[in-house]
N, C-alpha and C positions, 0 to 999 in steps of 0.2 A: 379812768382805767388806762388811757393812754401813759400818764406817768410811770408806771410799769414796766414799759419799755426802755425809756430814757434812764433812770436811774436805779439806785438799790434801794427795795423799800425796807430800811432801817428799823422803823417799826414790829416789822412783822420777823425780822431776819436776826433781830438781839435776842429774843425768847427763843428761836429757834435752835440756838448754837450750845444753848445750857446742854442739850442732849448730848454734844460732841464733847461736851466738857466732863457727862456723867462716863461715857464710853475710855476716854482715857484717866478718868479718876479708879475708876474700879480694874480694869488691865493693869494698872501700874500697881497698885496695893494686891493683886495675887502675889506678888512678890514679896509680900511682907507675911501673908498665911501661908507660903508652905515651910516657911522654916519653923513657923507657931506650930503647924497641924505636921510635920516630921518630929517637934520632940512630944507632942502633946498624944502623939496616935502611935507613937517608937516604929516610924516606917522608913523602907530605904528610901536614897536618893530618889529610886526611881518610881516608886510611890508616890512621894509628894509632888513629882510632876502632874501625878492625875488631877491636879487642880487645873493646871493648862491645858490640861486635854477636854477636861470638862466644860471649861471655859469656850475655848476658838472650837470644838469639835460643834459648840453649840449652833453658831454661825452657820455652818456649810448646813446643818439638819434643820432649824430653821431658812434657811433658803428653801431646801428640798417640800418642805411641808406647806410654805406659801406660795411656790410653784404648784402643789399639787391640786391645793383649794383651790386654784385658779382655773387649773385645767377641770376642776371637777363643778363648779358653776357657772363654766365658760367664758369668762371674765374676770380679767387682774384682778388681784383684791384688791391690794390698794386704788385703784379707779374705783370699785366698786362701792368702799367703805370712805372715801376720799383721804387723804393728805394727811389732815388735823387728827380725824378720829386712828388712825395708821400707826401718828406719832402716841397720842394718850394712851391707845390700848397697847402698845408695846413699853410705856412706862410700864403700865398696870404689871404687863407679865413678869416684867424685871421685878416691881414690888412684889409681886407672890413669890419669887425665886428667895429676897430674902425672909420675907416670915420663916422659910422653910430652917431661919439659922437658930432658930429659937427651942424647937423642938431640937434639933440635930444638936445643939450645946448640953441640952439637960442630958439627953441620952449618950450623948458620948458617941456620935454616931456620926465616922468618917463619911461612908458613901451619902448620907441625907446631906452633909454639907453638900459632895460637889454635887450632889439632886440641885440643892439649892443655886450655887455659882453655874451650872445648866440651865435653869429657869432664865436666872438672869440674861443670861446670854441668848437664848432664845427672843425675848424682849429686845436684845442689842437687833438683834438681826434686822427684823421689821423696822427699829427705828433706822437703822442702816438705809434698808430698801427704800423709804421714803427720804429721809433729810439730805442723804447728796443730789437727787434730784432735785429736791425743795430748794434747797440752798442755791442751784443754778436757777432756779423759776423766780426768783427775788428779784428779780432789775434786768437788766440788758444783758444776752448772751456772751458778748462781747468781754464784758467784767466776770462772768460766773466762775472761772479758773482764780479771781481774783477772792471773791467770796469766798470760794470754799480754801483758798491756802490760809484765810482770818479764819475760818471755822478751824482746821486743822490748829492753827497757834492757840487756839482756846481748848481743843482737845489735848494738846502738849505741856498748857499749863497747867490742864487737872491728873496728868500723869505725870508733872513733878511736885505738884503739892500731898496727892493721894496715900505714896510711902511714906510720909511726915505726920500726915493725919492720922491714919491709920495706925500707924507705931505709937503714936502721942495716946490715942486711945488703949493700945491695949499696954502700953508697956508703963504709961506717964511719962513723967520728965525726965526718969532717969535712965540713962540709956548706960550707966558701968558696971549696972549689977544685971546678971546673969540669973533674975530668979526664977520660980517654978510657973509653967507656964501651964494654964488649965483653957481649956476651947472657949467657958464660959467668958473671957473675957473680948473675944470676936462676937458676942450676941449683940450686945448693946449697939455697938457702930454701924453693922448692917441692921441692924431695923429701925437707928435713924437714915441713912439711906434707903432705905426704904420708901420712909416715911418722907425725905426729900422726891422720892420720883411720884410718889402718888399725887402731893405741893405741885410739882410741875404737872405731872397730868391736866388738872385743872386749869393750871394758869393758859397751858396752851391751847386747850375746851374754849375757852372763852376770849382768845386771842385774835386778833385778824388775822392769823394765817390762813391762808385760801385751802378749800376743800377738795378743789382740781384749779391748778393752777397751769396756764396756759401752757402748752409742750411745744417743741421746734418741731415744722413741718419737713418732711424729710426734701433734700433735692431732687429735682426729677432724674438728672444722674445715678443718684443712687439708688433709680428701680430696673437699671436694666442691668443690674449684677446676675450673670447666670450663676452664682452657689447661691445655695439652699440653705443654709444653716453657716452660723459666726465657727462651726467647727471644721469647715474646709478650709480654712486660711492658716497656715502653718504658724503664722506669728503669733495668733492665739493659743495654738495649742503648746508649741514652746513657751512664752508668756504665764499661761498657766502653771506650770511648774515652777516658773520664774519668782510669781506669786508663793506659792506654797512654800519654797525654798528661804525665800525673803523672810515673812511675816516669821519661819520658822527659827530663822538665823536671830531676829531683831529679839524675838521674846524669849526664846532658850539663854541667849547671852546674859539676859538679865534674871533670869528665872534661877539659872544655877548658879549665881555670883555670891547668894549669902552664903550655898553651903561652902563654896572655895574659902570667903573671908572666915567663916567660923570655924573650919575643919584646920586650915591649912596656914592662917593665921592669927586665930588665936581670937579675932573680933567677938563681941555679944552681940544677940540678934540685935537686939535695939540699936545699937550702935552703926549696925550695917544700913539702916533706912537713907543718911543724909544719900551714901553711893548709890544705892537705887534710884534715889530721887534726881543726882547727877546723869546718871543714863540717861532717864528718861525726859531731862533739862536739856543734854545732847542734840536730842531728835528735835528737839522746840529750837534749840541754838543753829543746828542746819538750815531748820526750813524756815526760820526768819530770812537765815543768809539766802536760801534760792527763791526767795519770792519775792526779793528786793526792784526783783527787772518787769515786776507788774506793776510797779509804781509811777517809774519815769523810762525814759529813752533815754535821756540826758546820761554820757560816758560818762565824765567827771563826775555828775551824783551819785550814780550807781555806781564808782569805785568807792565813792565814801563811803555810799547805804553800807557796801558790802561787808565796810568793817564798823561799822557802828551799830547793824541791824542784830549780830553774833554777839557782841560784849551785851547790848543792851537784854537782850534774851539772859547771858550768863549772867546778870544784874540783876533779874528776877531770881534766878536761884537762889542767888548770895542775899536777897531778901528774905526769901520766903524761910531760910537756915537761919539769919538772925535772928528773925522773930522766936524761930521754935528754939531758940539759945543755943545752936550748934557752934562748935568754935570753924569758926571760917578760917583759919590758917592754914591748915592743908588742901585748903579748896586753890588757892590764888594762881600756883604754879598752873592749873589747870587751862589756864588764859593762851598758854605757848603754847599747849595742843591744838587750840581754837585758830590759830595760823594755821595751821596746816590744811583745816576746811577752809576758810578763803583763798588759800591758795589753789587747791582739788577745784571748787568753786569757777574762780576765774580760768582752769587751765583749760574746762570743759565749755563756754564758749553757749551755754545753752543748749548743747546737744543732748537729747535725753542718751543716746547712743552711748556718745563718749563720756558722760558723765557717769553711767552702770559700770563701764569699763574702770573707772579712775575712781570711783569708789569703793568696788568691788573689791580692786586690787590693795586699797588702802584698808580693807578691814580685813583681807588678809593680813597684813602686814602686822595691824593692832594685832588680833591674836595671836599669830606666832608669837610677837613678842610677851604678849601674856602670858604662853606657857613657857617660852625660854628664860621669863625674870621672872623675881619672887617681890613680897613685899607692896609695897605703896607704888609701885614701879606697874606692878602688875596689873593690881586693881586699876591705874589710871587707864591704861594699856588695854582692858578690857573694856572697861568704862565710855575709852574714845568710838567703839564701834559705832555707839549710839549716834556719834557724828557722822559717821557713815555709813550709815543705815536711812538716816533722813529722809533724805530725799528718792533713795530705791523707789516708792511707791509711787510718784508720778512719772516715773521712767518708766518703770515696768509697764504701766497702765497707759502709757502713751504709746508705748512702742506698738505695746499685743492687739490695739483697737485700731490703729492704724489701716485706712484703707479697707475696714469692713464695712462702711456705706451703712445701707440698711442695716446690716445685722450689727450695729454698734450697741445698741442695747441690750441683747441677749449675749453679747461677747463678756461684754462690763457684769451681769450677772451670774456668767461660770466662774469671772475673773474673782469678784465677791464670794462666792462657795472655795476658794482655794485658801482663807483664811484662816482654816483648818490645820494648815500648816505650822502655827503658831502652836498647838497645844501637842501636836503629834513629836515636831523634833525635837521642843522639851523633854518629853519623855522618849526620845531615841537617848539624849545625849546624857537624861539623868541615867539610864539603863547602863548606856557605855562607861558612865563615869564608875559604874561601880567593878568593873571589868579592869580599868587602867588609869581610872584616880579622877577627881574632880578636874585638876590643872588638863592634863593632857586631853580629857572628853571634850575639848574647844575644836579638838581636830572636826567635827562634825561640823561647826557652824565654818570652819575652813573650803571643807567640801563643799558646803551653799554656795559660798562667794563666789569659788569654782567655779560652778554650775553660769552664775550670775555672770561670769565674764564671757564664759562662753557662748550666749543668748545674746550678750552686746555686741559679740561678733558676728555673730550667727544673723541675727534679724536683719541689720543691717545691709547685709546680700539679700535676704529677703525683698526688704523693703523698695532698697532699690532696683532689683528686677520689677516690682512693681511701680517702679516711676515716681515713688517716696524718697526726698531726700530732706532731710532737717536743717544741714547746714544753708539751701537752697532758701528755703521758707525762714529762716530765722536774717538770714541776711536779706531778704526782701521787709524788712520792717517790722518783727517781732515786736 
């Protein structure tokens, strides 16, 4: 048992990551059914966001519903039900979410789909509540930021392979003909999905993952905080929106990317998948680059890591497109973008503060220029966000939990219900789009980043009124 403390048990922590890999496999391929379920249902823009509302909205309602069993047989569920069974029975509910695509295809029945991508999501949730704790409870607290940034790259690679998958199946190999697209051809892939979470269900039933896994006892410090609740601390509750704003910004951008390349220039869906899958290759290409300084201390290496960690990420992409026979030519120039997050990267110093600030500022940047150029210029332009969007979420989540002591765990659980944010500004921005055009409805994910600079200023003062400083702690041996 001792071992436990000392290192990562590997064992038990390789089966556990499948989850994070089904989380961002299915988030990434919504992006490929609402352009299917827009010509397939003849619904506006902002219709076919109700796929992302249905999705992330599920999140925040499961939280509310696992909070409420809790308070209703006066103990956590998940303690209750333990760990393992937490993770199996929230596959399970993902599995019943897609059965639900089987019937919804024969009938031609929009809303039974997002019923279905609801369920699903509901399942994410619970596995959510349990595996980022899980994922810290695997080895020494020390490494557990280190764990879950591996979990996170395995969830980043199932949200760049998912829009290639997923297009492969309904569309086949050919992605230049624009043919008729019938719902019936989404049955088949979700109820093999499906049929992979029920597979894992089992495998992780009968896996050594522990049923309660030992938890960090709180400091004696952190019991004589006079507030009452993680919602008297200001950084939380700005953080929360901070949240909302984010998650909202990172999946709107890519959610309304097909309709701009198919309205505005001219793309067939099928075709649009490899850029989706680029977006979301992005986000995997950032947070290889920011998690490179979990590795070593050593400058010199981690100047290397920093630019070997980002190509070798964008190397996977340009893998995973040869295989599906994509032509890689228009991908390569995409490399000289990838400079510009090493550079953001090294200018931020490890600050999560200054790094909100300097990313923020740079996806504003990408989008303006997304709506002021057109063409291949544009889609890259857009596409960079994904770069700078990365890393937002342990910034955000660093900054808001900061200095809540005790209430760090119920802070981290409002911060999780704000991922709602994700389905809701989708359909702000598909709504607006049809007001003042696909190009220009990017002004809304503009306003997020806004918001996002001003929270990196903001907490800041916060922070250090309360005697928090980052640059302090990270130059003391980070």
């Amino acid at each position: 048992m001792t071992l436990k403390h000392t290192q990562t048990q590997w064992g038990q922590f390789i089966p556990l990551v499948i989850v994070f890999f089904f989380w961002g496999f299915v988030a990434a391929s919504n992006d490929i059914l609402i352009p299917v379920f827009k010509k397939a249902f003849d619904l506006t823009q902002g219709q076919s966001q109700f796929v992302s509302i249905a999705f992330y909205i599920s999140y925040t309602v499961g939280s509310l519903i696992y909070m409420g069993i809790s308070v209703i047989i006066k103990e956590d569920l998940v303690n209750k039900i333990g760990y393992k069974n937490g993770l199996a029975l929230g596959l399970v509910i993902s599995a019943l979410g897609t059965l639900l695509f089987y019937p919804a295809a024969n009938t031609e029945s929009y809303p039974l789909m997002l019923a279905g991508l609801f369920i699903v999501g509901l399942g994410f949730s619970l596995q959510q509540t349990v595996a980022n704790p899980l994922a810290i409870a695997l080895g020494p607290i020390k490494s557990g930021s280190q764990r879950l940034t591996l979990a996170g790259g395995i969830n980043n690679f199932g949200t760049t392979i998912g829009p290639l998958i997923v297009s492969f199946a309904i569309f086949g190999s050919s992605v230049t003909e624009n043919t008729d697209l019938s719902v019936e051809s989404v049955k088949l892939p979700y109820l093999i999905l499906g049929l992979a979470f029920l597979v894992v269900a089992v495998l992780l039933k009968f896996s050594a993952l522990p049923e309660h896994p030992e938890t960090i006892e709180e400091n004696a410090e952190d019991s004589i905080s006079t507030k009452k609740s993680a919602l008297n601390y200001p950084q939380l509750i700005l953080g929360m929106l901070a949240i909302f704003l984010y998650v909202g910004v990172e999946v709107s951008t890519a959610s309304n990317l097909p309709s701009y390349m198919e309205n505005n220039l001219g793309y067939t869906i099928g075709a649009i998948a490899p850029y989706i899958s680029l977006y979301w290759a992005s986000l995997m290409i950032g947070r290889w680059t920011g998690a490179v300084e979990a590795f070593t201390d050593d400058l010199n290496i981690l100047n290397i890591l920093r630019f070997v960690a980002p190509y070798l990420a964008f190397g996977v992409f340009l893998g995973v497109n040869a295989i599906a026979n994509h032509d890689l030519t228009p991908f390569y120039i995409y490399g000289v973008v990838i400079l510009v997050l090493i550079a953001a990267d090294m200018a931020s110093k490890g600050n999560p503060a200054r790094m909100l600030l300097i990313f923020s500022g740079l996806g504003i940047l990408a989008l303006m220029t997304g709506m002021l150029t057109t063409g291949i210029i544009s889609v890259y332009a857009f596409t960079s966000v994904g770069l700078f969007c990365s890393t937002l979420w342990p910034c955000i989540f660093t900054l808001a939990v900061s200095g809540l002591g005790k209430h760090t765990s119920q802070g981290s659980s409002f911060l999780i219900m704000m991922i709602c944010g994700g389905g809701i500004i989708s359909w702000l921005q598909g709504f607006v789009s049809e007001n003042i055009g696909i190009q220009n409805s990017y002004i809304v994910g503009v306003l997020c980043f806004s918001y996002l600079i001003f929270y990196a200023w903001k907490v800041s003062g916060i922070l250090r009124h309360q005697g928090i400083n980052f640059d302090k702690k990270i130059s003391g041996g980070h």
